[in-house]
N, C-alpha and C positions, 0 to 999 in steps of 0.2 A: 754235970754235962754228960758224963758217961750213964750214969741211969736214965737221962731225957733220949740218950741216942738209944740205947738199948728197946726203951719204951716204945720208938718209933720204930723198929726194926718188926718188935711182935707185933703192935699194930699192921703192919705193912703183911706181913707173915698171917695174920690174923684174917686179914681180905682176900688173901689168897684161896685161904681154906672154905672161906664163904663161896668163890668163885668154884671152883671144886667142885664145893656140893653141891651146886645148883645147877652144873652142865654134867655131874655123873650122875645124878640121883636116878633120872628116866633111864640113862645108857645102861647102867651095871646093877641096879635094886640097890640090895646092903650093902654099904659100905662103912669102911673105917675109914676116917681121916685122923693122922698125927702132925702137930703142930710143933717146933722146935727153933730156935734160934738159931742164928748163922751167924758170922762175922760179916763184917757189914761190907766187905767191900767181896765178897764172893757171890755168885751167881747160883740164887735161889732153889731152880731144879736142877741142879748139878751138886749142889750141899745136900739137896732133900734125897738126889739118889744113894748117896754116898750113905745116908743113914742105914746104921746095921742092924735095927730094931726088927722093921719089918721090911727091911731094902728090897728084898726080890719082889714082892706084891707088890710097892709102890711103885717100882720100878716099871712095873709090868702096867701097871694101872694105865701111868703119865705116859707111855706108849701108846695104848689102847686110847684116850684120850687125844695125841696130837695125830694119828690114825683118823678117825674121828672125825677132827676139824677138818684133815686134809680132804677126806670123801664128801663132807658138805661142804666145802669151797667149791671143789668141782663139780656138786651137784647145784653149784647156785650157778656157775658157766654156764653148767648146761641149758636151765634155767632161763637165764640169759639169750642162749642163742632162740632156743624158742622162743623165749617171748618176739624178738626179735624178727622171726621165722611168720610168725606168725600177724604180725602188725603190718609184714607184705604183702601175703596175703590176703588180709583185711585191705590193706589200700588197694590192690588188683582188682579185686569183686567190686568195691564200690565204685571203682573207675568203670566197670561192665555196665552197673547198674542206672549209670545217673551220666547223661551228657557233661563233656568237662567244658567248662566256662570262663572265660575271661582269657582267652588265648588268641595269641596276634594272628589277625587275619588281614589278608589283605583285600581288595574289589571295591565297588562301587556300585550301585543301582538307582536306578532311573535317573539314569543324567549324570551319578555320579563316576568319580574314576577311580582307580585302585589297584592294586596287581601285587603289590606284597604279600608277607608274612608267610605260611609256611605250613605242614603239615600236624593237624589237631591232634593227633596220639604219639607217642614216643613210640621205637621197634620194639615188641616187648611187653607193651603195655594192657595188651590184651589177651585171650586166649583167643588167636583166632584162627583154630581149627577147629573147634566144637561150638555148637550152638550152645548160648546161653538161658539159665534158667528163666523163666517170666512166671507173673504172678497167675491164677486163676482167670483172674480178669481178662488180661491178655490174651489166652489162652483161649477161652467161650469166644471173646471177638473176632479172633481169627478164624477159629470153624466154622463160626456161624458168617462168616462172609466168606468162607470157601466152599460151605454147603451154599450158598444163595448163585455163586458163581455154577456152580455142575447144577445147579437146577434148570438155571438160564442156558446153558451147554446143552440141556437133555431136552428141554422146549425147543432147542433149534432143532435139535435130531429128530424131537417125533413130526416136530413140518416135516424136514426133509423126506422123512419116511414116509408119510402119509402121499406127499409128492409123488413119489418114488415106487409104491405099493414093496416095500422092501420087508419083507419076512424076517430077515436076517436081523433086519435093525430095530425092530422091534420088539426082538423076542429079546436083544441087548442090550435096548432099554429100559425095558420091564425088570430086566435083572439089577441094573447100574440104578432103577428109582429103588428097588428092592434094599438095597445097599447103604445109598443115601437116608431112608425111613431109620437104618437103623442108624447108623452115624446121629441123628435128629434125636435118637432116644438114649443114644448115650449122651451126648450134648446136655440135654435135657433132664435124665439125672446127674450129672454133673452138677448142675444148676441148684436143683435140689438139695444136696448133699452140703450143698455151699451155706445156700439158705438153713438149711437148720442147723450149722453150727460146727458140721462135721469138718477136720480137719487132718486128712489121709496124709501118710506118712512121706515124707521127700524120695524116696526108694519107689514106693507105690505109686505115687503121681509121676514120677518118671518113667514108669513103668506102662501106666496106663496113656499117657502122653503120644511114648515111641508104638504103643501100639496105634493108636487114633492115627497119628501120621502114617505108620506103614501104611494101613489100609488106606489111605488119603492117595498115599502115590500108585497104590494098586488099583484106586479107584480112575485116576487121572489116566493111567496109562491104557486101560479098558477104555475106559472116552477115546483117548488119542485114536487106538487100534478104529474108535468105530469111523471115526472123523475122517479117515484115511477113504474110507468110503467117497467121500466127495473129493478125493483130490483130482480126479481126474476130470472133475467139474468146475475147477477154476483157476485159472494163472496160475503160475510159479510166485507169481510175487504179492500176490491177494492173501495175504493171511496175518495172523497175529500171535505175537507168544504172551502166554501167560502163567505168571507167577503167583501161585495162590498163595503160597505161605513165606513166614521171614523165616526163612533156613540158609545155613552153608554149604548145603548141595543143589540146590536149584540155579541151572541155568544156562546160557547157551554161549557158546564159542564160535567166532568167527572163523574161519578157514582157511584166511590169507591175512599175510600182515601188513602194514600202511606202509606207505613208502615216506621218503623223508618231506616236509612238509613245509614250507615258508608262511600258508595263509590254509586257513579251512573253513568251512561251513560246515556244520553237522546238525540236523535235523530228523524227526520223529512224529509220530505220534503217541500220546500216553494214556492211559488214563488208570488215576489210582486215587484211595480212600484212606491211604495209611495212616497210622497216626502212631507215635510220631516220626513224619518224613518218612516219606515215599521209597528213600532206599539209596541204592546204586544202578541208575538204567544203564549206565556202560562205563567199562575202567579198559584204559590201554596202559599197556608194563612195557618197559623194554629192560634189557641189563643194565643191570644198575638203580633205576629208576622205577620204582613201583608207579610212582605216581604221574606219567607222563603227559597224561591228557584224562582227565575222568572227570564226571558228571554224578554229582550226590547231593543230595538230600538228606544228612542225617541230625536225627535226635530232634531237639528244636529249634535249628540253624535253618535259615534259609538255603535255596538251593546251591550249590555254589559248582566252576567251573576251576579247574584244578589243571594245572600249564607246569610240567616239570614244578612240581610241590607249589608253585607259587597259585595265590587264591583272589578270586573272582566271584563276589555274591551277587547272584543274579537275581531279578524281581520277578519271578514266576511263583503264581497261586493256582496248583493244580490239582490238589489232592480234595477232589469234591466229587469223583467221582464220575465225573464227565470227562469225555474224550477231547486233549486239548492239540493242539500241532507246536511245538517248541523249535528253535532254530539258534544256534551259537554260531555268531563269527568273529574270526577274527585274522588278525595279521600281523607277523613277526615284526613290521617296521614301527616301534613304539610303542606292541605289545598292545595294539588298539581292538577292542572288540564292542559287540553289538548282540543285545538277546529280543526276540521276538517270539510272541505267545499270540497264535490264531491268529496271524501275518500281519503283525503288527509290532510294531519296536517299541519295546518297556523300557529298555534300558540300554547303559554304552557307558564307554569307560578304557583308558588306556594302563599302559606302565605296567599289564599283565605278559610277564617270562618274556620282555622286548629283547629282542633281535636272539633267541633261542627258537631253533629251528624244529619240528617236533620230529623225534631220530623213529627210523626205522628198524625190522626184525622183532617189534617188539608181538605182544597177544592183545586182540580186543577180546574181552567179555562182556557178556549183555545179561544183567542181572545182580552181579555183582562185585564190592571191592576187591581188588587183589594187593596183598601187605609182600608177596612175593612174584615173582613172574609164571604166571598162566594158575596161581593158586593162595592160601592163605588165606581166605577168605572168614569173614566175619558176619555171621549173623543178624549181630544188632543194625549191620550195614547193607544187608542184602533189600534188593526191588521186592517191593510188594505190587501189584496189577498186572496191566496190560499192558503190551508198547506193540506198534508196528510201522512202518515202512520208514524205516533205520538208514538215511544215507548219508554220505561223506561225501566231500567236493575236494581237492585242495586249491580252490578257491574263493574269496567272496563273492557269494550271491547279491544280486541286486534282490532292494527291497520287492520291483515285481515278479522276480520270480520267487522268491518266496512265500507271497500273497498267492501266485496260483499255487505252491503245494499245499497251504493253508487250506484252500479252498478246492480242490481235487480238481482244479480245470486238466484239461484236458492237453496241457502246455506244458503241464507240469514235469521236471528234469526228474532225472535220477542221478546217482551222484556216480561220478567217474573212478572215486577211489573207494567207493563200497556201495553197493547195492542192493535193495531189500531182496533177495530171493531164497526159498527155500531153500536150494543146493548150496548155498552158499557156509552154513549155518550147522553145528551140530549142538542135538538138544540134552542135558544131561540129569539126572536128578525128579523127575516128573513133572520139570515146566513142558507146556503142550502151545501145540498150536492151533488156529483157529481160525474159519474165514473172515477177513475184516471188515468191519461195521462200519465203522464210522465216515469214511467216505459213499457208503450207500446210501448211509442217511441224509448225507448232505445233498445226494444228486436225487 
């Protein structure tokens, strides 16, 4: 029995030294190992230091060794935390990239009712101070429907001018198409560069990107400066803004805040081609409440109407590019509302933020979401198009008069707790203004 125990002891002794050699071999080059027996009830590296053979090396070695382990443990933490660091990360981007799905909403359309559920993104969950990357794709589409737009801008201005026999405006047109040809030839090798395969670096394409925009809003703001020329040729309240691009600085602030609120109408005209969804045509913030009343369109969600967070999908198909008239109402007593598109009622539905009153002090914006009050705003969220003659009630409109704003009679209200007028309105970012069309076309 004492030579079996013995036996097991070198054995055991025996794996040690194999263990050894295979985690100092890379660490130290040459080495010696010595092998020796212990008594069986003493503890192995404490008998091996004790050895006088070659004690101080060994000794020194099994330090250098649990040294060793201890810096790769903590290099596996660290390890650890980044990974970790980095899987958030990764979840944040793809939450930018890709609308989130299957998230309680609440509303009803056409017919039906609804008013639950609750705000689509967590606080946090976006970056949303900076504009987000897009693909190439995205990118040509947007130029090239914001060059088609200042083309249509610069065709008004040469009427005007031609009207006008205006020197001035044409020699600043001439400049502003000058401008746009090249915009058109960047665009255009862009296009190129695409097609045959080239794939310019994420530093460079951001590069060339914030350039393309700068001149985009130098280009917008030269338009405005010319456009200002006709202001003294038409109403304060004849005009329209527009949002050429999906950025977080484009947009316009209203100049007084809502008062407190039991029942509203809020009505507009729009017109936009976005894809996908049209954006945010207007957010109102108070404290506390980012989301106290806004109107969005995002990602591939239908439109929806937002009551102190609580949601409302409303059955408008607008983004075709034509000029359409929208109308929201509703009323604090059971939270009842009503949506009409070109003075006609799509939809209706109750049990939206019933008997919440909409609080005052807070900021309207026109153009874009606000995640904070009067800011925070998000790109993948912001208006793309047109919108004009912007008013608030706080009351329900009857269905006729909303058929006349529908229709530009000449009957038509404007709304007593906001009304479309220039002074009313300040513009930030190089959204512009613009005489409005769409009710001339109709008369």
């Amino acid at each position: 029995m004492e030579a079996q125990a013995r036996g097991a002891r070198w054995r055991l002794l025996a794996l040690c030294c194999c263990f050894l050699a295979e985690g100092w071999a890379q660490d130290f080059g040459q080495t010696q190992f010595i092998c020796t027996s212990v008594p069986k009830d003493v503890d192995l590296c404490a008998a091996t230091l004790q050895n006088s053979v070659p004690g101080e090396d060994l000794k020194s070695t099994v330090m250098q060794l649990r040294e060793t382990v201890l810096q790769q443990k903590e290099t596996i933490m660290n390890q650890k935390e980044t990974i970790r660091e980095l899987t958030s990360k990764l979840a944040r981007c793809e939450s930018q990239s890709a609308p989130e799905a299957g998230e309680p909403r609440g509303g009803g359309g056409g017919g039906g009712g609804g008013g639950g559920g609750g705000r689509r993104k967590e606080p946090g969950s976006k970056n949303t101070m900076g504009d987000v990357s897009r693909g190439p794709t995205d990118t040509l589409t947007q130029l090239s429907q914001t060059l088609q737009s200042l083309k249509q801008r610069l065709e008004n201005l040469e009427q005007f001018s031609r009207n006008n026999s205006s020197v001035q405006a044409n020699s600043l047109k001439d400049l502003l198409q000058s401008k746009i040809d090249d915009l058109e030839k960047q665009v255009l090798s862009r296009v190129n560069s695409l097609e045959e395969g080239a794939k310019p670096g994420l530093r460079n394409d951001t590069e060339q990107r914030a350039r393309v925009e700068s001149t985009l809003t130098s280009l917008h703001q030269r338009i405005t400066d010319l456009e200002k020329g006709q202001k003294e040729n038409r109403p304060l309240d004849k005009f329209q803004l527009t949002f050429p691009l999906r950025t977080n600085y484009m947009y316009a602030k209203v100049k007084k805040s809502l008062p407190e609120m039991y029942a509203f109408t809020v009505c507009m005209w729009i017109k936009s081609n976005a894809s996908p969804g049209v954006g945010t045509p207007f957010s109102y913030a108070v404290p506390g409440q980012a989301n106290e009343l806004v109107l969005i369109e995002w990602g591939s969600n239908p439109m929806e109407i937002l009551i102190n967070d609580k949601v409302a999908k409303l059955p408008f198909l607008i983004n075709d590019g034509k000029w359409h008239h929208i109308c929201v109402t509703w009323t604090t007593r059971d939270g009842v509302w009503e949506a009409f598109q070109d003075g006609v009622m799509r939809g209706s539905g109750e049990n939206l933020a019933p008997y919440h009153p909409i609080k005052p002090q807070g900021v309207l914006v026109l153009g874009q979401e606000q995640d904070t009050l009067g800011g925070g705003f998000d790109a993948t969220q912001a208006f793309v198009g047109d919108m004009a003659n912007f008013h608030i009630w706080d009351r329900k409109l009857t269905v006729g008069e909303i058929y006349n704003l529908a229709t530009c009679s000449s009957k038509a209200q404007v709304g007593n707790v906001f009304s479309w007028l220039e002074t009313s309105i300040e513009i930030y970012g190089g959204a512009s203004k613009w005489t409005f069309e769409a009710c001339r076309q109709l008369n």
